[in-house]
C-alpha positions in Angstrom: 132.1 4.0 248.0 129.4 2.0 246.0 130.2 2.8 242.5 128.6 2.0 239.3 130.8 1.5 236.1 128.6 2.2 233.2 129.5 1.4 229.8 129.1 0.3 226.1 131.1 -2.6 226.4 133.8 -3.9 229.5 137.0 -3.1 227.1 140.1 -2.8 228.6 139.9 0.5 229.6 136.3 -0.3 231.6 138.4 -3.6 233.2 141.2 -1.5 234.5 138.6 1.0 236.0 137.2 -1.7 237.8 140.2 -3.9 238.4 141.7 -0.5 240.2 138.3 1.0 242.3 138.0 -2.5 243.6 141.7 -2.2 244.5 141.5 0.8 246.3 138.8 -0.5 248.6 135.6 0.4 246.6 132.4 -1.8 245.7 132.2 -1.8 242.0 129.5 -3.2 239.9 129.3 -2.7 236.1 126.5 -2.4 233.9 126.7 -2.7 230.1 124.7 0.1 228.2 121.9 -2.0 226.0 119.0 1.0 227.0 117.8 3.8 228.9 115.3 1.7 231.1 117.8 -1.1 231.7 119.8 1.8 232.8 117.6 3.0 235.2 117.1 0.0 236.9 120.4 -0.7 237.5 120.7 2.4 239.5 117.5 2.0 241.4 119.0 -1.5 241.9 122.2 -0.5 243.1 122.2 2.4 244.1 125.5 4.0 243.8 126.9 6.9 245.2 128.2 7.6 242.2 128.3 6.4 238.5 131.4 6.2 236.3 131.2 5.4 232.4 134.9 4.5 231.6 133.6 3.8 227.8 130.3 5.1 226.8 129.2 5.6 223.0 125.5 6.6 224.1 124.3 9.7 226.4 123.3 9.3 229.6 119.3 10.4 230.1 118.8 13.7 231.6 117.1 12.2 234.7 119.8 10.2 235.7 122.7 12.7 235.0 120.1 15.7 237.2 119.7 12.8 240.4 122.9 11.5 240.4 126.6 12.6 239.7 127.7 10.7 236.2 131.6 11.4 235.5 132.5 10.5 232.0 135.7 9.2 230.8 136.4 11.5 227.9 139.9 10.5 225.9 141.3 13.8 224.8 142.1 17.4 226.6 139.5 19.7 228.2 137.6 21.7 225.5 137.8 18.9 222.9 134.6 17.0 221.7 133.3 14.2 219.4 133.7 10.8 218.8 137.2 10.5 217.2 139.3 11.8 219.7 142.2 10.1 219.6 141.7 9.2 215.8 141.9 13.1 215.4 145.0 13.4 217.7 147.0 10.5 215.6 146.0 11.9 212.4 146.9 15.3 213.4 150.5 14.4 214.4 149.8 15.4 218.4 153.0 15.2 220.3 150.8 15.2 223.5 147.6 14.2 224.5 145.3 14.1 227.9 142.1 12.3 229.1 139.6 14.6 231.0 137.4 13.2 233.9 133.8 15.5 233.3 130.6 15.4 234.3 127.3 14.1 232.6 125.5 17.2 231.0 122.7 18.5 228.6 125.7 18.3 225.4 127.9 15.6 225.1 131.3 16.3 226.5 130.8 19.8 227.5 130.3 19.3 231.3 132.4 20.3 234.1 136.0 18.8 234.9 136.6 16.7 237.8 140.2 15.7 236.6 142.7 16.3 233.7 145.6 14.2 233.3 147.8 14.8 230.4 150.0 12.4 228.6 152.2 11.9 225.7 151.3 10.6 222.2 154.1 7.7 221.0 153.9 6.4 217.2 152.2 3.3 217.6 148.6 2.4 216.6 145.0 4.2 218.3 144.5 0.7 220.2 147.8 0.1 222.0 147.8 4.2 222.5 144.7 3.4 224.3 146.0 0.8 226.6 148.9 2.2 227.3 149.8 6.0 227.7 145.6 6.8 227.5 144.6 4.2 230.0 147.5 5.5 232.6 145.9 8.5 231.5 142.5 7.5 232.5 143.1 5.7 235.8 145.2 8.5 237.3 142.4 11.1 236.1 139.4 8.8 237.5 141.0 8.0 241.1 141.7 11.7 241.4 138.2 12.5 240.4 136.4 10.0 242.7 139.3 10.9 245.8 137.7 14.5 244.9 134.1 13.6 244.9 134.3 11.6 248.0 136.0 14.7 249.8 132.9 16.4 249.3 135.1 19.4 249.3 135.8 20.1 245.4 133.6 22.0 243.0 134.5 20.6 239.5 135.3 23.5 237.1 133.9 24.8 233.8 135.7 24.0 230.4 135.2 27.3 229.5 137.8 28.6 232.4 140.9 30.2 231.6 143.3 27.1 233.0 142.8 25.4 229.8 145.4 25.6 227.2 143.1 23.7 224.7 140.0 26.2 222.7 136.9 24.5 222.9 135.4 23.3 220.1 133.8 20.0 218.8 135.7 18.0 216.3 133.3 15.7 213.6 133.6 12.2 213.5 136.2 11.1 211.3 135.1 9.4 208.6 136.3 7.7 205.5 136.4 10.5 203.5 139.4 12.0 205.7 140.5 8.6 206.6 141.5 7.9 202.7 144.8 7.2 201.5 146.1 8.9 198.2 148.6 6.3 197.3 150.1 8.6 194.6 150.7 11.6 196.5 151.0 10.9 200.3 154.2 10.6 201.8 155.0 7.7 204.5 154.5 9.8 207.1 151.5 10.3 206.4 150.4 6.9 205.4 151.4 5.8 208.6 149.4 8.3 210.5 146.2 7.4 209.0 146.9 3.5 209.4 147.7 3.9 212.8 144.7 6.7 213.5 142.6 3.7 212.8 144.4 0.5 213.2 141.5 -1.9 215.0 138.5 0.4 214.1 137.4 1.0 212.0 140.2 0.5 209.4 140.8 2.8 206.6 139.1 1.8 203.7 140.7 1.2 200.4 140.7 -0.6 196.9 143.2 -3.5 197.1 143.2 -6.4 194.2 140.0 -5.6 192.8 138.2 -5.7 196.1 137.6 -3.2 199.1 139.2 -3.7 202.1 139.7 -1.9 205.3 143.1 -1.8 206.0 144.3 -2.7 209.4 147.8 -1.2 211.2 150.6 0.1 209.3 154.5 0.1 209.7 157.3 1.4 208.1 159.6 -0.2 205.8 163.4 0.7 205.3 164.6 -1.0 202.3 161.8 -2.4 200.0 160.2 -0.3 196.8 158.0 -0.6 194.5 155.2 1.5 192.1 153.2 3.7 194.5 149.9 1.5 195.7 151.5 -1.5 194.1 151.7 -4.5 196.8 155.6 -5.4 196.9 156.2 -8.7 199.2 155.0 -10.6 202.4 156.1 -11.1 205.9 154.9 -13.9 208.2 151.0 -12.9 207.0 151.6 -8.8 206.6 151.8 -7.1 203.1 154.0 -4.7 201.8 152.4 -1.7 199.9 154.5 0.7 197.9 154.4 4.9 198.8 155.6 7.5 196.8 158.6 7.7 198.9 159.0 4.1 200.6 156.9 1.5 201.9 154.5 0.3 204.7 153.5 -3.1 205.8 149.9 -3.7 206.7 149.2 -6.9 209.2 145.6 -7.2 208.5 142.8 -7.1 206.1 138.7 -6.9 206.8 136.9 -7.5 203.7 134.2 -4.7 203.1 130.8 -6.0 204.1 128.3 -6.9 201.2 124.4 -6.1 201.6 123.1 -8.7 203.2 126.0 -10.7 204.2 127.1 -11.4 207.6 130.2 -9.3 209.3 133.4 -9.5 208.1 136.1 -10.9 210.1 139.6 -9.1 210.4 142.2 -11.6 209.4 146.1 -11.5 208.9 146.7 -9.9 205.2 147.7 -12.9 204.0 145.0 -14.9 204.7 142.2 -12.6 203.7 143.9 -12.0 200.2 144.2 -16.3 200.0 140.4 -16.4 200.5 140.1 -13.8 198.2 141.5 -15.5 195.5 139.6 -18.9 196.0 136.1 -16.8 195.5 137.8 -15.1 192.0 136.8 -12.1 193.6 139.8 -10.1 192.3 143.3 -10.9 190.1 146.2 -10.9 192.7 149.5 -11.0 191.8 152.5 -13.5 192.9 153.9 -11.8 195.6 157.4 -12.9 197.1 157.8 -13.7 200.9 160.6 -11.8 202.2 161.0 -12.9 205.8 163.1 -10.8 208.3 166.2 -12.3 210.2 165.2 -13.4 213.4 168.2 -11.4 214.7 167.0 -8.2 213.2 170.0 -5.6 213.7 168.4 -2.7 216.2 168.9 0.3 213.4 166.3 -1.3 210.8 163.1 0.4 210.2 161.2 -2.6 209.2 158.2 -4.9 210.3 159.1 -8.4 212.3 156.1 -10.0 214.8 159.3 -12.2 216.5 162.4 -10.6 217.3 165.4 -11.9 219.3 168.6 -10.5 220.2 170.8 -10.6 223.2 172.3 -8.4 226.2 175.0 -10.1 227.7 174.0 -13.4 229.1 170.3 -12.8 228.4 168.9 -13.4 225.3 165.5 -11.4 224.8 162.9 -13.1 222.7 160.5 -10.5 221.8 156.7 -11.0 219.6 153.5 -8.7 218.9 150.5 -10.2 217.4 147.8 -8.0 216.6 145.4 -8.0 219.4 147.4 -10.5 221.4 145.7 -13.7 219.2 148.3 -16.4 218.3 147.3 -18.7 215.1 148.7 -22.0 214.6 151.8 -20.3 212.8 152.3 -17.8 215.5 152.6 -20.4 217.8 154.8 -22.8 215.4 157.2 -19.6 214.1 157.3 -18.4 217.8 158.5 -22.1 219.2 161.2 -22.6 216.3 162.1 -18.9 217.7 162.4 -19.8 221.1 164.1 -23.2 220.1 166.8 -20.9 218.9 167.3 -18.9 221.2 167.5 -22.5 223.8 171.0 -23.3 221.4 172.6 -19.4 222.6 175.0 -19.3 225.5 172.5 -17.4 228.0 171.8 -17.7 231.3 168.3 -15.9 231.2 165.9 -15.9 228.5 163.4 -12.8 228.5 159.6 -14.1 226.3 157.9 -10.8 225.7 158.8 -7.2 226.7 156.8 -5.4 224.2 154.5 -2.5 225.0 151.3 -3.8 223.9 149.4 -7.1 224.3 151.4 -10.3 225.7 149.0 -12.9 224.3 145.3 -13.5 224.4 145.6 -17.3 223.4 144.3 -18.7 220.6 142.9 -17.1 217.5 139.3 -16.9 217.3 139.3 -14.9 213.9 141.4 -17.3 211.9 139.2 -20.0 213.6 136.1 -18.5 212.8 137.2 -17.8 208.9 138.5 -21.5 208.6 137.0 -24.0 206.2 136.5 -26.3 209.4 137.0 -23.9 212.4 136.7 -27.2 214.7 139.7 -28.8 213.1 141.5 -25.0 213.3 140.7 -25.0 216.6 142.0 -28.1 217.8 145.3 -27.4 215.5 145.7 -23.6 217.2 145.2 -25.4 220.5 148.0 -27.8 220.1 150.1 -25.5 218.8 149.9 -23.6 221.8 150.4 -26.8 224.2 153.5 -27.6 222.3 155.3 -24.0 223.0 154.1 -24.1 226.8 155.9 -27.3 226.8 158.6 -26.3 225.7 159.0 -23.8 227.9 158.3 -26.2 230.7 160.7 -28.6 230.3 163.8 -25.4 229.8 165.7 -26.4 233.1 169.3 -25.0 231.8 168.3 -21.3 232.3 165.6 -19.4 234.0 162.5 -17.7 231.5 161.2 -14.9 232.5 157.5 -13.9 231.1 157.4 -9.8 230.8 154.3 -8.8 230.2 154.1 -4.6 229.4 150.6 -5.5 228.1 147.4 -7.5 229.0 147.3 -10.9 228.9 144.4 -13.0 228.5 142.9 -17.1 228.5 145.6 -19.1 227.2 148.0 -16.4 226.8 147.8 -15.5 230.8 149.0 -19.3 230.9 151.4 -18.8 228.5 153.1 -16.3 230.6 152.7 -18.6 233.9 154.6 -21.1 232.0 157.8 -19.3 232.5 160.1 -19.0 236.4 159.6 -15.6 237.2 156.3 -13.5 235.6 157.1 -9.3 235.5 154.5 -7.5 234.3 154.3 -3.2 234.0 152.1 -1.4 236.6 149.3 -0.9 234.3 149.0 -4.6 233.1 145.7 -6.7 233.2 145.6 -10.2 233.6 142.4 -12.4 232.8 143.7 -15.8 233.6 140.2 -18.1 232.9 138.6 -19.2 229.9 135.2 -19.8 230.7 133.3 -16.6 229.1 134.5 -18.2 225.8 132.5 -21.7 226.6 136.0 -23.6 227.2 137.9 -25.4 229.8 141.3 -24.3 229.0 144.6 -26.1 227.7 148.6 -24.6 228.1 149.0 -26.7 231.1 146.9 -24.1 233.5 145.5 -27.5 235.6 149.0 -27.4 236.4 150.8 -24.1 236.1 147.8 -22.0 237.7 147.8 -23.9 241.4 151.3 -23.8 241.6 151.8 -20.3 242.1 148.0 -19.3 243.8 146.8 -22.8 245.2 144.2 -24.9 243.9 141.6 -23.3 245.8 142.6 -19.7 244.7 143.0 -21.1 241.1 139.3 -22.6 240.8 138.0 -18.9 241.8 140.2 -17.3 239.7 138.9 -19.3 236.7 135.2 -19.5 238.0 134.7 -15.8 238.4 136.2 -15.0 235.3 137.2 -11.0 236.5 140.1 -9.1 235.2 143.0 -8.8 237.9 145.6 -5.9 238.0 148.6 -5.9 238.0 148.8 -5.2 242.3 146.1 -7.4 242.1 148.3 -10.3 240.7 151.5 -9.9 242.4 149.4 -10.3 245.5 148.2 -13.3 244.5 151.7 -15.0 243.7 150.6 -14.8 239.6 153.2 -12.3 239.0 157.0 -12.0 241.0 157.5 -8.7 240.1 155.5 -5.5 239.1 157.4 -2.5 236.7 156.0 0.6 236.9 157.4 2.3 234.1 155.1 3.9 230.8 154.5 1.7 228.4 157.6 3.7 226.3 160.4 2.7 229.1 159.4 -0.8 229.7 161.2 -2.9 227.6 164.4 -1.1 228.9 163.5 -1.9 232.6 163.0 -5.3 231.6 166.3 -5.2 230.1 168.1 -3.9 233.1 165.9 -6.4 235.7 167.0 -9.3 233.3 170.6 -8.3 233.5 170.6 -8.4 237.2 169.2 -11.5 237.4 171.6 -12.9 235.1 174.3 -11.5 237.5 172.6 -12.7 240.5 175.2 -15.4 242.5 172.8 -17.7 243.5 171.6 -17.6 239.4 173.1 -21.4 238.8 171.4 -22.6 242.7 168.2 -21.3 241.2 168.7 -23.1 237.8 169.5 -26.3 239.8 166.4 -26.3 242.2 164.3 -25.3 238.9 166.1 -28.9 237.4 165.3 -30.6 240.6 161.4 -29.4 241.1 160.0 -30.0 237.5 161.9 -33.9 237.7 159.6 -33.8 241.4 157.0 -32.7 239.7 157.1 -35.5 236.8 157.9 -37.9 238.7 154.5 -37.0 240.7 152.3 -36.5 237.8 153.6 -36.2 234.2 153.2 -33.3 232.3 151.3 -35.4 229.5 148.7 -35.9 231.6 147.8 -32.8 232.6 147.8 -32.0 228.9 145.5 -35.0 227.9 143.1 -34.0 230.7 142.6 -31.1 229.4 142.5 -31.3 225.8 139.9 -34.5 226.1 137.4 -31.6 226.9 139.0 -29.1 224.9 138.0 -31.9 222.1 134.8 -32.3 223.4 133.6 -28.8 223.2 135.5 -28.0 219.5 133.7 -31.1 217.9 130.6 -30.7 219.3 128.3 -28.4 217.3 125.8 -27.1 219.8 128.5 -26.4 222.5 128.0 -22.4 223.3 131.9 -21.8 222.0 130.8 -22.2 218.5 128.4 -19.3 219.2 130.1 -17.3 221.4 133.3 -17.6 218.9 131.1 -15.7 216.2 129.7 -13.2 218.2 133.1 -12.1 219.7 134.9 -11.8 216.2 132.2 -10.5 214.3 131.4 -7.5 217.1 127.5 -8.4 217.8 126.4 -6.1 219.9 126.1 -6.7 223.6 122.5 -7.1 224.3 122.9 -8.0 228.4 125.1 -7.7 231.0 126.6 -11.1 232.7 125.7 -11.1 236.0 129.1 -11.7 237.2 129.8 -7.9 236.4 126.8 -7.2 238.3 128.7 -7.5 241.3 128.5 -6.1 244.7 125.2 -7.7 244.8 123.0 -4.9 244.7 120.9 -4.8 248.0 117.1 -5.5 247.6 115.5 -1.7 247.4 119.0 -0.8 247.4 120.6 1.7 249.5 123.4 1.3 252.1 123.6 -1.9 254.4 123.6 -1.1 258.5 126.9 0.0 259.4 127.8 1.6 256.2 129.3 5.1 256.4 127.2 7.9 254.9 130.0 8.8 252.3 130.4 5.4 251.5 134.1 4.8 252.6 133.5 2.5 255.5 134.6 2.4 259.2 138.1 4.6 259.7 140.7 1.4 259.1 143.8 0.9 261.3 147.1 3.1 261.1 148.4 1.8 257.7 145.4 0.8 256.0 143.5 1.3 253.2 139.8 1.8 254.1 137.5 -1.2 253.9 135.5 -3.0 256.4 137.5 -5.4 259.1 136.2 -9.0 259.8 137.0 -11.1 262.4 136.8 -14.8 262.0 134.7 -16.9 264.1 133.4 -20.2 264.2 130.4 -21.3 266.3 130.9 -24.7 268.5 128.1 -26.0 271.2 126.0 -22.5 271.0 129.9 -20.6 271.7 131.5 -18.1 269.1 135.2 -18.9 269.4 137.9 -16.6 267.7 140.0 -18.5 265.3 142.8 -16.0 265.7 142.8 -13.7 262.5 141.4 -10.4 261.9 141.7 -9.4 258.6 140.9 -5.6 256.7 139.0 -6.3 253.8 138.1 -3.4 251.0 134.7 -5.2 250.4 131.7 -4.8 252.6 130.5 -7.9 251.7 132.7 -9.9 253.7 131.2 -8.3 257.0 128.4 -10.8 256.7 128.2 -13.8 259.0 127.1 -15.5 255.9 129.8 -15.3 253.5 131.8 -19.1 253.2 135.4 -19.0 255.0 136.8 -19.7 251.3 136.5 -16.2 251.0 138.1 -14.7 253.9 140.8 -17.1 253.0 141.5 -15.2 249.9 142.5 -12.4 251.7 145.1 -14.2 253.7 146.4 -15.7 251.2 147.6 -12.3 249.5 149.3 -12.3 252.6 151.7 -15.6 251.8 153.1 -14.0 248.7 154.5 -11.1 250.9 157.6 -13.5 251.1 160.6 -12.4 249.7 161.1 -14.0 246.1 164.3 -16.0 246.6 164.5 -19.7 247.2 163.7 -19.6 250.7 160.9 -17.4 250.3 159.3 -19.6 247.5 159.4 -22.4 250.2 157.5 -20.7 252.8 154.9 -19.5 250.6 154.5 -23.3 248.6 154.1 -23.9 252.6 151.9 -21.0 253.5 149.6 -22.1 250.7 149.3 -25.9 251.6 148.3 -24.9 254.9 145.6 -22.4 253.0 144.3 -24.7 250.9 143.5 -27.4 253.6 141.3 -25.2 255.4 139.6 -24.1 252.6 138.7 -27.9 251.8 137.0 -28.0 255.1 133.4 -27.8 255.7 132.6 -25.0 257.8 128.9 -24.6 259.8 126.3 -22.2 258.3 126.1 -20.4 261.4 129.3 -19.8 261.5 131.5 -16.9 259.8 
C-alpha cells in the first residue's frame, strides 16, 4: 500500500514504523507535522491509502480524519487517554503495559481500535521503555492494524466494548506538581519511579545547590548514605543524592531556563554543576568521586556506565551512555576498559549487550555547552578514532559488537569496527552522518565498504534513512539478528558468545582475521583512512559558517521542526497523485511468486542497436518505483546484492560474498544507456 507516516517529529518510534512498512513491501513516505495546510497538501500530494501517525502531539483536522482513514499510535491500553501515558504507567508502578492502534476521531484518543498489543513494564527509564518493550509493542500493533485495513474485511471496534479490561477514562498531563520529589519523606522506590517516569523529558524539577534543575534518570544505590536531599559523591559525571532510606544516582542535569535565555542543554551532572560554579550561581560543596570497580560483582545494586566481567573464555565489556552520546571521557574511560579487558585470557570479547542505545557517536550536548565547541569537537572526534583503532588492530581474539539498541553516525561505525556485528530484532541502525553537516570519522571510508561494497556504502550514507534490523543483516552490516525482548537479550548474547568461543575452527578464524587486516595495511594503512577523513572533519569543526555549527544547536536545544526533508518525502509522490498504471486497487501490487512477499517484479533489460536484450535476472522488488524503465541499474543492483549476504557466515562464506560483491560493485560503476532499464 501507499502509506503516509505522519508525525511530530521522525523519533525512533516513527523510524522503525517506516524502517518495517518499507520492509514488508509498502511505499512509505513521511511527513513531519509543522501545520494543518502543510498537512493537507501532503495528502493531496501523495495520496495514500492510508495515513499512520506513529508519534503525533497535534490532532489531526476533522476533514482529513472524515476522507481518509488516520490510525493513531496511542502508547498505553484501550480506554486510556492523555498525553503522559507512559509517564502515568511508570509513576504508577504498572507491571504491564499495551500500545493501542485507533482511529482519528472528533476527541483525542477515543476512536475505534484497529489493534491492541499488550506488553510488559521493566524498571528502567520512560525513554528506553519506549524503544524497547513499547516500540515491539507498537510495530506488532501497526502491522496487524494495516494487515487488517488492507483485508478490507475488519471493522475496528469501539473502546467502550466489553473486551477491554482497562475503564475508560482520560488521565491529565503530568505535570511538575505530581512530578515533585519530597526528599524528606519519599522512599527509593519512589524516587526512582518518578526519575525514571521522566528521565529525557521533561525531567523532574528540583532545587539542587541553590539553583533549579531538572533532574535527568535515576538509579539505585546499595551502599552510600547520607542526609536526605544532601548530594553524597560522584561517578564518572553522575551524582549521588541521599533518600530517607538510601540513595539514587542521577546521570544528568538541565539547568532551568531563565526569561529570555536561550534553551538549556542536558549535560552529564557533573558537568552542569562545574558550569554552575564558574557563574557563582549557587555554593556547591566538595564532593568525593567514588568510582565503581570495573569488575563490578553481579549482586550490587549500584550505578556503573562501563562494566566488564567474564563467562568462560569470553570476557563481556558492557557501557550505557545516556542517549547513546559518547564524550571525550566516554570514549577515553571506555578504551582504558577495553585495554583491560585485551590483557584477560579470552578468546571472544563481547562490546555492548545492553538493552538500550549502543552508541550515537559523538556528543553534541557537551560540544555545544563547551567553552570552544570546535576544539570539543575535534577532541570527542579523536577520541572516538582512537577506540575504533583499537578495536581494529585486536587480531588475538574475535570482537563481537551486540547491539540490543539503536545505533547511530559514528556509533553505527563503532559497532562495524568489530568481526561479527549481532544486533536484537527490534534494532535500528542509521549508519551516515550527513543530516548533521559532517563527513564522518571512526574509520567508516574503510569499515563501511568492507562488509556492503563501496557502491552500497555511498547510498547508505547519501540517503541518510534508518535500516532495521532485517534490513541490515540483508545488507551484510549485521552477521546475526536476536530476536529476543529487550529484557532477555544480554543473556542470548551471552549464550551466542559462548558458542562462538567453543566453535573449532575459533583459532582458524582468529588467524585469517591476523592475516586480512596485515592484507589490508599493507594495501592501504589504516592512518590514512583516518587522515582522510578527519582533514574534512577539521574543515567543517573550524569553520564557522559550516551548517554543523547550526544544525548542532538546533538538535540539542529541541528547536522545533519547521519542515520536512525531502528525503522523508519519499515514494515520490505522483504529480496529482493517485495510483501509477498497473497498480492494484488495494494498493498491494501484482500477486508475487510462491514464496514472496508482495511487491512489484522487474526484469532487467538493456537496449543495444534498437533490441531489448535480457540481462538474465528478474528480481521481486517491494517498491513500485523500480518498475520504471527509468530508474539507474544502481538500484536494481541493491536488491541483488541483499542476495550475496545469504551466504553462510563461516570463512568460506565470507569469501564468496567479498566475491559476490566485487562482481556487484563493477557493474554498478558502469555507465548504463538512458533508454535502457
Amino acid at each position: 500500500m501507499r502509506i503516509l507516516l505522519v508525525a511530530s517529529a521522525f523519533n525512533s518510534l516513527t523510524q522503525r514504523v517506516f524502517a518495517e512498512l518499507r520492509d514488508h513491501g509498502h511505499t512509505v513516505a513521511v511527513h513531519l507535522m509543522v501545520g494543518d495546510d502543510q498537512l493537507r497538501e501532503a495528502v493531496r500530494g501523495h495520496a495514500p491509502q492510508l495515513v499512520v501517525a506513529p508519534m503525533l502531539k497535534a490532532a489531526v483536522p476533522r476533514d482529513l480524519w472524515s476522507a481518509h482513514t488516520v490510525l493513531i499510535v496511542h502508547p498505553g491500553p484501550p480506554g486510556d487517554r492523555g498525553p503522559s501515558a507512559l509517564d502515568w504507567a511508570i509513576h504508577e508502578d504498572a507491571r504491564s503495559w499495551g500500545v493501542t492502534v485507533l482511529q482519528a476521531d472528533e476527541v483525542m484518543d477515543a476512536g475505534d481500535v484497529w489493534a491492541h498489543v499488550a506488553c510488559e513494564v521493566p524498571p528502567v527509564g520512560k525513554s528506553d521503555l519506549y524503544r524497547g518493550e513499547v516500540a515491539d509493542a507498537a510495530l506488532a500493533a501497526v502491522l496487524l492494524a494495516v494487515e487488517r485495513f488492507a483485508s478490507r474485511t475488519y471493522t475496528p471496534q469501539p473502546q467502550h466494548g466489553g473486551g477491554w479490561r482497562a475503564a475508560d477514562h482520560t488521565r491529565p498531563y503530568l505535570d511538575q506538581g505530581l512530578r515533585r520529589i519530597d526528599w524528606q519523606a519519599d522512599p527509593t522506590a519512589t524516587v526512582l519511579r518518578k526519575l525514571r517516569a521522566a528521565d529525557s523529558q521533561p525531567g523532574v524539577l528540583d532545587r539542587l545547590a541553590g539553583a533549579e534543575w531538572f533532574l535527568h534518570g535515576g538509579h539505585p544505590e546499595d551502599e552510600l548514605r547520607g542526609r536526605p536531599g544532601e548530594l553524597i559523591a560522584t561517578r564518572a559525571g553522575a551524582v549521588c543524592r541521599a533518600t530517607v532510606d538510601g540513595a539514587v544516582w542521577i546521570p544528568q542535569l538541565r539547568r532551568r531556563r531563565g526569561r529570555g535565555e536561550p534553551a538549556a542543554v542536558k549535560l552529564p551532572a557533573t558537568l552542569a554543576l562545574a558550569g554552575q560554579r564558574e557563574g557563582h550561581l549557587g555554593e556547591l560543596p566538595e564532593l568525593p568521586e567514588v568510582p565503581a570497580p570495573l569488575w563490578l560483582p553481579r549482586e550490587r545494586r549500584t550505578w556503573s556506565d562501563v562494566v566488564y566481567r567474564e563467562q568462560g573464555s569470553v570476557g563481556l565489556l558492557r557501557f550505557v551512555f545516556p542517549g547513546g552520546a559518547m564524550s571525550t571521557e566516554h570514549c577515553r574511560r571506555l578504551l582504558d576498559a577495553y585495554r583491560f579487558a585485551l590483557t584477560r585470557p579470552t578468546s571472544v570479547l563481547v562490546l555492548g549487550g545492553g538493552r538500550d542505545f549502543f552508541s550515537n557517536g559523538i556528543h553534541l550536548n557537551v560540544i555545544e555547552a563547551a567553552p570552544d565547541p570546535a576544539r570539543e569537537s575535534w577532541a570527542n572526534i579523536n577520541a572516538m578514532d582512537d577506540l575504533v583503532a583499537e578495536i581494529l588492530t585486536t587480531t588475538d581474539r574475535l570482537v563481537v559488537a551486540a547491539l540490543g539498541g539503536n545505533a547511530a553516525a559514528g556509533g553505527a561505525m563503532l559497532a562495524l569496527a568489530a568481526d561479527e556485528v549481532w544486533c536484537r530484532a527490534g534494532v535500528l541502525l542509521n549508519p551516515h552522518y550527513r543530516l548533521m553537516g559532517l563527513y564522518g570519522s571512526e574509520y567508516w571510508t574503510y569499515t563501511l565498504p568492507r562488509r556492503v561494497g563501496a557502491a552500497a556504502a555511498a547510498r547508505l550514507t547519501r540517503r541518510a534513512l534508518p535500516v532495521s534490523a532485517a534490513g541490515a543483516h540483508r545488507l551484510g552490516l549485521v552477521d546475526r539478528v536476536i530476536t529476543a525482548p529487550p529484557e532477555g537479550f544480554g543473556s542470548e548474547v551471552d549464550r551466542f558468545a559462548a558458542l562462538l568461543a567453543a566453535a573449532p575452527v575459533l583459532q582458524e578464524r582468529i588467524a585469517a582475521k591476523k592475516a586480512a587486516r596485515e592484507r589490508d595495511e599493507a594495501l592501504k594503512p589504516l592512518a590514512a583512512y583516518r587522515a582522510e577523513e578527519l582533514a574534512r572533519m577539521r574543515r567543517t569543526f573550524f569553520d564557522a559558517t559550516e551548517p554543523y555549527h547550526a544544525l548542532r544547536a538546533a538538535f540539542v536545544r529541541k528547536q522545533p521542526v519547521r519542515r520536512t526533508r525531502p528525503h522523508l518525502a519519499g515514494g515520490r509522490p505522483r504529480p496529482g497523485g493517485g495510483p501509477g498504471a498497473g497498480d492494484r486497487a488495494d494498493g498491494a501490487g501484482p500477486s508475487p511468486p510462491a514464496g514472496r512477499s508482495p511487491g512489484w517484479p522487474l526484469r532487467v533489460r538493456r537496449r543495444e542497436g534498437g533490441r531489448s536484450k535480457m540481462l538474465g535476472m528478474s528480481i521481486w522488488t517491494p517498491e513500485p518505483e523500480y518498475s520504471q524503465l527509468a530508474r539507474p541499474l544502481a538500484e536494481v543492483l541493491e536488491s541483488v546484492r541483499a542476495s550475496a549476504y545469504e551466504a553462510p557466515h563461516d570463512a568460506l562464506g565470507h569469501a564468496q560474498r567479498r566475491a559476490d560483491l566485487a562482481v556487484l560493485d563493477a557493474l554498478d560503476a558502469a555507465t548504463w544507456p538512458a533508454s535502457g532499464s
